[in-house]
N, C-alpha and C positions, 0 to 999 in steps of 0.2 A: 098441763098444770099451770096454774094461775102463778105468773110472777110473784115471789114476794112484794110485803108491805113493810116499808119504811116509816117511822113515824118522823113527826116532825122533829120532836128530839136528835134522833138518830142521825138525819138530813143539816141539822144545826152544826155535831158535834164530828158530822163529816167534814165540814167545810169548814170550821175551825182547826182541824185537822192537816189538813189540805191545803191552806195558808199560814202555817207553823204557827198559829196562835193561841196554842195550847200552854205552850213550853218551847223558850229558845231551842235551837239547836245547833248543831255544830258544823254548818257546809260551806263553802264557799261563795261569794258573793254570786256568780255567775250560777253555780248548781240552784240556787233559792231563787235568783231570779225565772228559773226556766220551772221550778216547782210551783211557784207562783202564778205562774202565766204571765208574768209582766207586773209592774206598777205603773199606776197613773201615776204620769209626769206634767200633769202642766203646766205645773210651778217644780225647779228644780230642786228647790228644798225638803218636799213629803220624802221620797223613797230615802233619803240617807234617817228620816225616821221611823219608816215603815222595815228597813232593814235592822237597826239598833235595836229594835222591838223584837226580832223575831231569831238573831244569830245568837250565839255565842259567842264574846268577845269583837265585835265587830267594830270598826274604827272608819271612818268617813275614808281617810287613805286610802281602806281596800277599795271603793264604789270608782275613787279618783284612777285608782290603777287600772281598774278592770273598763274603763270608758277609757283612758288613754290606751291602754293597749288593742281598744278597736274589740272587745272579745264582750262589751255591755254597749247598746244604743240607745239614746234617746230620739227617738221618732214618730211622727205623726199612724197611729195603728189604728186599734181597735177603735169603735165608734167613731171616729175622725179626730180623737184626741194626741196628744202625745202621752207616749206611755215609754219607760225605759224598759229593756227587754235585754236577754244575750243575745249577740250579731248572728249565732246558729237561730234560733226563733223568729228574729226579723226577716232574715233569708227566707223563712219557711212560710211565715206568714202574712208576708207583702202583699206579694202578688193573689192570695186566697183574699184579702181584702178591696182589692182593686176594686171591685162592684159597689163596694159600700161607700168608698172615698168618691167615688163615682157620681153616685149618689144624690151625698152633701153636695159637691160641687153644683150640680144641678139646679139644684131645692133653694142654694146661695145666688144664684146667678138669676135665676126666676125673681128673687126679692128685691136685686139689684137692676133689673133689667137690664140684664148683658147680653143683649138677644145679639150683639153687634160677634160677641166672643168668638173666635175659631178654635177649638181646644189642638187640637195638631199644631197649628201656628203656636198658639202660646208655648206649648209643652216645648217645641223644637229650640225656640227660643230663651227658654230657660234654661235648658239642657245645656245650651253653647254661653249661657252667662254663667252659671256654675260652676261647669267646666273651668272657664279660668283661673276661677279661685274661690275658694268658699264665700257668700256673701249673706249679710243679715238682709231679712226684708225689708229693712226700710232703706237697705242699698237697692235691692232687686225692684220692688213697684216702683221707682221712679224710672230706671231702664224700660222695665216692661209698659210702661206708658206710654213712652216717647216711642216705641215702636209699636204700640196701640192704641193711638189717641183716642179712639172713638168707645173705647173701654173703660168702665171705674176700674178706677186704678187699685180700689180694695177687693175688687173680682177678681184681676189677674191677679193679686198674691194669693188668695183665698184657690184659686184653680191651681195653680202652680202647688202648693201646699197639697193639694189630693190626688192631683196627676202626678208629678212628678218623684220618685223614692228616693228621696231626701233626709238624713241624719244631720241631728248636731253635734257643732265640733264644740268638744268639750276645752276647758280653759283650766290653769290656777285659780279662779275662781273659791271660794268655802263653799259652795254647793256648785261647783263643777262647771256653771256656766253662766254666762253675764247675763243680764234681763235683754240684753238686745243680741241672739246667740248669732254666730253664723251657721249655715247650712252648705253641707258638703254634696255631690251625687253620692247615691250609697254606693252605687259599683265601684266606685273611686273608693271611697272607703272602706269596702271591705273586699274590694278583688273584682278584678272584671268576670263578669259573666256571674255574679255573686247568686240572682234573684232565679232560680226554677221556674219552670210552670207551676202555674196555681195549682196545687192542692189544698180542694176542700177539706179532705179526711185527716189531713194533719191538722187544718183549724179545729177540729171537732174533738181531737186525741186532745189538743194541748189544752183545751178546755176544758177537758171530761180529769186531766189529770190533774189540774186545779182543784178546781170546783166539784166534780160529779160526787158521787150519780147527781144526774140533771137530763132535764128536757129539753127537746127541741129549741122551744122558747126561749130558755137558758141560755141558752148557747148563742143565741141571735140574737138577744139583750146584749149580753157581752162583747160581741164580735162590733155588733151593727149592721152584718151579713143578715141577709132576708132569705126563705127559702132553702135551709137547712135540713129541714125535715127527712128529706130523702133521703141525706146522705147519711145520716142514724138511722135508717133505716137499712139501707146498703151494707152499711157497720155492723150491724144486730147482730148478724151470726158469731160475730167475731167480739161481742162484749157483752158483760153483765147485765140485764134488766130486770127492774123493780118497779114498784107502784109506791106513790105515794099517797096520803088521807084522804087528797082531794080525789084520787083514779088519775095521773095522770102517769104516765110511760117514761120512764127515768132510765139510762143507761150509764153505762161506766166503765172503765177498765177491768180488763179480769183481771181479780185478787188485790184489785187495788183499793178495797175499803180495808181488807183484813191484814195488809204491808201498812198504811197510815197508821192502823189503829197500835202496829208495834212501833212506829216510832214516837 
């Protein structure tokens, strides 16, 4: 039997759905951020209004509490961006992004011609400068300079940034953190031994539970992971699929159109 067909309405009024932008509702800063899959952060200012948009009663204070409490991050994720997420999610989805931060790194350093760059050396090296204490980048590439002369010095932050799982440390701030933030180790911030092995299929659940039903595509758009395809694949047995206008192969959580559609 031929998957159902999803129209594009349907597909519209899922994913408005799915991003509480129907109708506020009523959860906790932390539960919305993980039904969300994350907000881009790279200005600290959007998510305290991308939240106000979407809670019920919600007040800049809770976003302030739940980042000092270490249980909300803001960190370099999906696409090479920073995005705020809960500390269970970054846990989950770090290290399933490593290829992608990987990557950019790459793509940036080719542009820069940092053919000189050792990424071990660097990463080792940052690792024991953060270590001491949290530092803003434009404390860290003057260090990492001086211990890599023969490096643009906008490389090494630029690598240390996708190598290394790094949070910022939020402040008193009105939007929780200075324009010149510092950056913490995540392990230090949120527990030694914090990041698992990569799990692809958790990136693809937390997407599908966003956003879905959705494609391959979908899902690599958003991540910035390449090579996804299989692992919805792998999945199939285990979640919903549908078609959408075009014919393309959309998956999704079970029962998770018809759970959205009661709240």
């Amino acid at each position: 039997m031929a998957p159902p067909t999803l129209t594009r309405r349907a597909l519209n009024r899922a994913t408005l759905a799915r991003q509480l932008l129907l109708e506020r509702v009523a959860v906790p800063v932390v539960d919305a951020l993980e039904r969300l899959g994350g907000l881009q952060a790279q200005e600290p200012r959007p998510p305290f209004g991308a939240l106000w948009s979407r809670l019920e009663g919600f007040e800049a204070q809770q976003l302030h509490a739940a980042l000092h409490a270490r249980t909300a991050i803001r960190a370099t994720l999906m696409r090479a961006t920073l995005h705020l997420v809960s500390a269970a999610d970054y846990a989950a989805l770090r290290p399933a992004l490593a290829p992608a931060l990987e990557g950019a790194m790459r793509s940036i350093l080719k542009q820069r011609k940092a053919e000189h760059l050792d990424p071990a050396a660097v990463v080792a090296t940052a690792q024991r400068l953060a270590a001491e204490r949290p530092r803003t980048f434009n404390e860290l590439r003057p260090l990492l300079a001086e211990a890599f002369p023969d490096v643009d010095e906008r490389a090494l932050g630029y690598a240390v940034r996708m190598l290394v799982p790094l949070v910022m440390v939020p402040t008193g701030d009105a939007w929780a953190f200075p324009p010149d933030a510092a950056f913490a180790p995540a392990e230090a911030w949120l527990g030694e031994d914090a990041l698992p092995q990569a799990d692809e299929q958790a990136l693809v659940r937390r997407h599908l539970a966003a956003f879905g039903p959705a494609a391959p595509a979908d899902v690599q758009a958003w991540s910035g992971r390449r090579g996804l395809k299989p692992v919805l694949e792998e999945l199939e047995p285990e979640l919903e699929v549908f078609r959408d206008e075009r014919g393309r192969t959309l998956y999704d959580l079970p029962g998770a159109r018809s759970r959205t559609a009661r709240t």
